[in-house]
N, C-alpha and C positions, 0 to 999 in steps of 0.2 A: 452245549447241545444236551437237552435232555434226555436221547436215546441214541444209541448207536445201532442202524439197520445194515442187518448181516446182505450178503448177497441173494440168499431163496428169500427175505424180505421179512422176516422174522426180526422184530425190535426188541433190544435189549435194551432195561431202562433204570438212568439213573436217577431215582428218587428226588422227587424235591425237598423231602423231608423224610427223617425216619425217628422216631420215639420209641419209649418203654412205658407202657400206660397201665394201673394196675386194672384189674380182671373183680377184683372185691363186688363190686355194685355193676351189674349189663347194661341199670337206665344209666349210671353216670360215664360209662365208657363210652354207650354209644351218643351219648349228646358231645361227649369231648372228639370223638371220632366223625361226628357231622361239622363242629366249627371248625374242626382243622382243614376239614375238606376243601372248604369256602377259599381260605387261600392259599394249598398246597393240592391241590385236583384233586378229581372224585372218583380216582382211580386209587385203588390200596390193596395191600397182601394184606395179613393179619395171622399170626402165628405166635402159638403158645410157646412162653420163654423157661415159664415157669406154675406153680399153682398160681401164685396170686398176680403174673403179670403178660401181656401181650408186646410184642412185637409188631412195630404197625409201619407201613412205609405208603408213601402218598403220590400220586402223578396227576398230572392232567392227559396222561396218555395211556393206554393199553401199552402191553406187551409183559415181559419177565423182566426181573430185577437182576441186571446184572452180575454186584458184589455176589449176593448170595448164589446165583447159581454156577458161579465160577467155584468160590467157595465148597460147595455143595462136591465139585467136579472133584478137588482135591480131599475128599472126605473129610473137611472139615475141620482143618486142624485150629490148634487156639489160638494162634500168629501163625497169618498168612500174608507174603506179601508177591505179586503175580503181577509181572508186567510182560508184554507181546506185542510188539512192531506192529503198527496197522503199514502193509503193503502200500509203496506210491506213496508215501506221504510221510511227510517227519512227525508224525503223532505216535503214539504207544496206548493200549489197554492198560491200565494202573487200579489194581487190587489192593487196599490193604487191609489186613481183619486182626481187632486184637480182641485178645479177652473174649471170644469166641462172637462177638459183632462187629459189623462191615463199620471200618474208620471211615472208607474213602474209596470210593471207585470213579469211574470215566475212562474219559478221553482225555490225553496230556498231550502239549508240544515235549519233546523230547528232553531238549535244554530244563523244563521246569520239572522236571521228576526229583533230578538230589533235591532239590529245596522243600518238593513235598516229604523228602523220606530223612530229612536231615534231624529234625525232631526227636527220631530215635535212637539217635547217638548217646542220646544222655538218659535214655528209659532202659530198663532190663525186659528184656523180652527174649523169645526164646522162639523165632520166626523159623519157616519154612519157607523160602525160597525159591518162587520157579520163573525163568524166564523165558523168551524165545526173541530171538530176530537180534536187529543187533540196536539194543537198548544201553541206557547208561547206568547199569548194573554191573559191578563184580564180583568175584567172591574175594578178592585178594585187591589192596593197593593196584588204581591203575589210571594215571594220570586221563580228566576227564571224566571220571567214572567214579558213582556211590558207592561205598562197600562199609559193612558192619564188622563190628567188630565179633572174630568167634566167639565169644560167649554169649552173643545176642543171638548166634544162626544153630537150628536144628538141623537144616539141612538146605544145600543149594541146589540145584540142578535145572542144568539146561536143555530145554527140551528140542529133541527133534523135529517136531509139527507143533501148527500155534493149535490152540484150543478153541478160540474162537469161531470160525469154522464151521465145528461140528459140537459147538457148546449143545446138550442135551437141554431140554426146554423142559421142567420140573414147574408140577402144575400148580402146588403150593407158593410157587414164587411167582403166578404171574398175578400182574397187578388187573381186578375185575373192577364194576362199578359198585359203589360202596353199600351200594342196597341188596344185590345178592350177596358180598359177602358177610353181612351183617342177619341175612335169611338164612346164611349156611350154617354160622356159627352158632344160631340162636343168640343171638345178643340183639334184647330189646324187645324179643317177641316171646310172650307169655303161656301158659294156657288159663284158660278160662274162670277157673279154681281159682288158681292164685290170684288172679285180678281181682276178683270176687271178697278173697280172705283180706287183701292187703285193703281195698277199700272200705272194708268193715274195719280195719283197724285205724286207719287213718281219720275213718268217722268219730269213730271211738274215742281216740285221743283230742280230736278237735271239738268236740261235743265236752269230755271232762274241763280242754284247758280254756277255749270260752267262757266257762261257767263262772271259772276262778276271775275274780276283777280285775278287770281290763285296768285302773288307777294304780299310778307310781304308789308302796307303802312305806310308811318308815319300819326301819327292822327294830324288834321290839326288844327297848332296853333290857326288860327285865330278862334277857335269854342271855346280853351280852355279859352280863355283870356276874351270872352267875357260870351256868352251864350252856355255851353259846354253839346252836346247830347249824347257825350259819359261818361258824368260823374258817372253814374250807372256802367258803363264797369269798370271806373279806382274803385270807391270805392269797385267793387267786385272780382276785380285783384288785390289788398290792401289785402286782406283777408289771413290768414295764409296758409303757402304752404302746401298743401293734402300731399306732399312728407314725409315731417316731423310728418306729422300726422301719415301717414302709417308707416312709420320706427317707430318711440314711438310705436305702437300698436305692432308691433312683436317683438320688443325688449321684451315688455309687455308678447305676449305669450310667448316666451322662458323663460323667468323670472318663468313665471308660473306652473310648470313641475316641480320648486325647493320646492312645499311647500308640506313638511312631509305630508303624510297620508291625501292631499285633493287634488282634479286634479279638472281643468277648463274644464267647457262642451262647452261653447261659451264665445264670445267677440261681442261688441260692442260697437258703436259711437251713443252717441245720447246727442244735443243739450250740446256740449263741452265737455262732458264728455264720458271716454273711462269706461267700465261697463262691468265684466267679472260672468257669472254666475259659482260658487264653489261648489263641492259637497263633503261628506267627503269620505274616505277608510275604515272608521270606526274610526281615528283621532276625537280627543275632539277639540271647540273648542277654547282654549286658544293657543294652537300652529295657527291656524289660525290668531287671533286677532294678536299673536308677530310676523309673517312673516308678514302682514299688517302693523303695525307699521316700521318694520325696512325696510320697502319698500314705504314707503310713501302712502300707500293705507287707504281706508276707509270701514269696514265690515259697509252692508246696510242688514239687515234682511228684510225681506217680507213674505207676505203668499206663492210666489213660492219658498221658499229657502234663501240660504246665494249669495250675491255679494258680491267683490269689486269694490271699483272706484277711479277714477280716474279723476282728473281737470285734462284738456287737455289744457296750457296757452302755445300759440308758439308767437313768432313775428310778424307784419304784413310783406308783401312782398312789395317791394320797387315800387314806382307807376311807371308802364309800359310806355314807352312812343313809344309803335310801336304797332299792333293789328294782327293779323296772319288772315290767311286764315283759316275760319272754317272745310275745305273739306279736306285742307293739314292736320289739327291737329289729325282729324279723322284719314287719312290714316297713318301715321306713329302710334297711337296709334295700329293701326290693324298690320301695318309691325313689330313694334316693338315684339307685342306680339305672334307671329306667331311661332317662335321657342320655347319659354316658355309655350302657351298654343295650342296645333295642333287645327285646326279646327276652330280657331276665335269663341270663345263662346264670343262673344260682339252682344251687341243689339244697336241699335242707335234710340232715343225717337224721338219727333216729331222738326223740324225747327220752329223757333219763332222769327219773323223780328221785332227786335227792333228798325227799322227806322235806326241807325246808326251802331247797330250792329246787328249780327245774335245771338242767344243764343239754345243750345239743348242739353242733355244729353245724356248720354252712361253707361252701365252695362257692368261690368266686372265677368263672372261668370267663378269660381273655384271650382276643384273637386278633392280631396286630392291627394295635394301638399305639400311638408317640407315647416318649415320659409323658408327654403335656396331658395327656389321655389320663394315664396312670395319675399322676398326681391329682387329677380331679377325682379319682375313685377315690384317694385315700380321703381326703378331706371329706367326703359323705359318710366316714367311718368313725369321725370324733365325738367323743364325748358318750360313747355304748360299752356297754359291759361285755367286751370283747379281748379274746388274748389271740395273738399268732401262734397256730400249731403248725403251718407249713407254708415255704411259699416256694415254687420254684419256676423260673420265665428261661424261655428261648429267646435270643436276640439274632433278630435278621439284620447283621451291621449294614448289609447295602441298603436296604430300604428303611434302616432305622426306626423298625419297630415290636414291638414286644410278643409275644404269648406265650402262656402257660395259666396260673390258677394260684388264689389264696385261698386258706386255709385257716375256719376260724371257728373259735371254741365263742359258744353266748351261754351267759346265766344268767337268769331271772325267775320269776314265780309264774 
């Protein structure tokens, strides 16, 4: 159930999706915060985490976000975990927040809460404890019942009256439709001026790099041999092909769908290594650790959960000896992807004159797609002067499909 409705009729709602999206660029948040909408509803909160990032949660429904505003109720602490009898029924309220964001909230059958809470037996955490009714929580060994160990508990306590109830309704949490709150925030809406400025510069730079010929050139020996300004270009044209990068990573997620009783919530690239966040089904995990082993991975425990990873070693790319047009490589990125993604969700970063070459980047943003999907983007990607600066995807294991966004550096003249 996506909401839980109190008895005055007031929904409390549990997200179909919640993200950390960065705040740097308002066109590119709010174009990532319009496809997300598409299939996570066009209901969202949106609240500053930090300077450079936003907190965004999604519904097809109106009302308040439950996690947080329970959260909110206990001031906040950095591990919280809060479960409360729903009266008449063997279900329970089930909270829990680490690292000062909501892991998990809803509605449980009773029976299935240790399985949700078992995970943390083997994390260091340093929780806050509150329960009501009679749930399968304790503070102490009690046959039938989940308990931590003291060094994970700040503090337990059972409470007199549920909270639910008389949960305070906090208006920063309730989920609106994504148009007002993208009017509230100013995200995406300009003044006058700046439109004005930014279009003069955009003309500015499309007008300079038009100018320059549009024709592939040969880089000119006589720079190489001697004093060579494109040597930056070749040593980062050297660089392992993004293609092969992106093939290994889906190979990776399909791979990942094979392991007993655990499914992949996301994937990522970061600094050579490919890093898949695991959660279980209720699976122990030693069948974890042997699909790891016989798949050449590495379980990394942390306080968010269980990873795999992944050394990412490819070849370098054989040194280029011709430099494309920065304008052509774009355009065919956009033509290429135009029948795989409708609508060109691409962004293009800022132009940066390297004297001998031009260098700027581009986003590629996806919104559930199959691998089959994915793998056709990457193949529209071969053979361009292209590196991977980032890539990171959600996987929705039940519908088996992707979203998130690459990340990619282009040079040319």
């Amino acid at each position: 159930m996506p909401y839980i409705t109190r008895e005055d009729g007031e929904r409390f709602i549990i997200p179909s999706y919640r993200d950390v999206l960065s705040a740097k660029k308002p066109s590119l948040l709010k174009r990532e915060i319009l496809l997300l909408t598409a299939n996570y509803g066009e209901y969202i909160t949106l609240q500053r985490k930090n300077v450079e990032q936003y907190e965004v949660a999604f519904s097809p429904d109106p009302g308040y976000l439950l996690g947080e505003s329970i959260w909110h109720y206990f001031k906040r602490p950095f591990d919280l975990i809060y479960c409360e009898a729903i009266p008449n029924t063997t279900e329970a309220i089930l909270v829990i927040v680490k690292s000062g964001s909501v892991y998990l909230d809803g509605s449980f059958p009773l029976d299935s809460i240790p399985e949700e809470l078992i995970i943390f037996r083997t994390q260091q955490n340093n929780f806050d404890i509150y329960i009501y009714g009679d749930v399968p929580i304790s503070k102490t060994q009690e046959e039938g019942k989940f308990f931590l160990d003291p060094s994970s508990v700040r503090s337990f306590n059972v409470l007199p009256e549920p909270v639910f109830p008389t949960l305070p309704k906090i208006k920063s949490f309730q989920l609106q439709p994504v148009d007002t709150v993208l009017q509230a925030q100013g995200i995406g809406v300009f003044p006058t001026r700046k439109v004005l400025i930014v279009a003069a510069i955009v003309f500015a730079l499309w007008s300079l790099y038009t100018f320059i010929s549009s024709h592939r050139k040969e880089l000119p020996t006589a720079f190489i041999s001697v004093v060579n300004p494109y040597q930056v270009y070749l040593q980062t044209m050297t660089s392992p092909d993004p293609v092969k990068i992106l093939e290994q990573v889906n190979s990776t997620i399909v791979s990942l769908s094979s392991i007993p009783g655990w499914y992949a919530d996301s994937v990522e690239v970061d600094k050579g290594k490919l890093i898949a966040d695991v959660k279980s089904r209720g699976a122990k995990t030693p069948i974890l650790f042997d699909w790891a082993n016989k798949n050449s991975a590495k379980v990394l425990i942390q306080s968010d959960g269980f990873h795999l990873t992944w050394d990412l070693s490819f070849p370098n790319r054989p040194m280029p000896d011709t430099i494309q047009s920065i304008n052509d490589v774009i355009g065919k990125i956009v033509d290429n992807m135009e029948d795989i993604l409708p609508g060109n969700p691409l962004a293009v970063g800022t132009f940066i004159d390297r004297k001998a070459y031009i260098e700027t980047t581009i986003t590629i943003n996806f919104t559930g797609i199959t691998p089959t999907v994915f793998d056709l983007m990457i193949k529209q990607l071969k053979d361009l002067p292209l590196v991977l600066t980032k890539l990171s995807i959600k996987i929705d294991s039940e519908k088996g499909v992707l979203t998130g966004s690459i990340g990619l550096q282009i040079l040319g003249y």
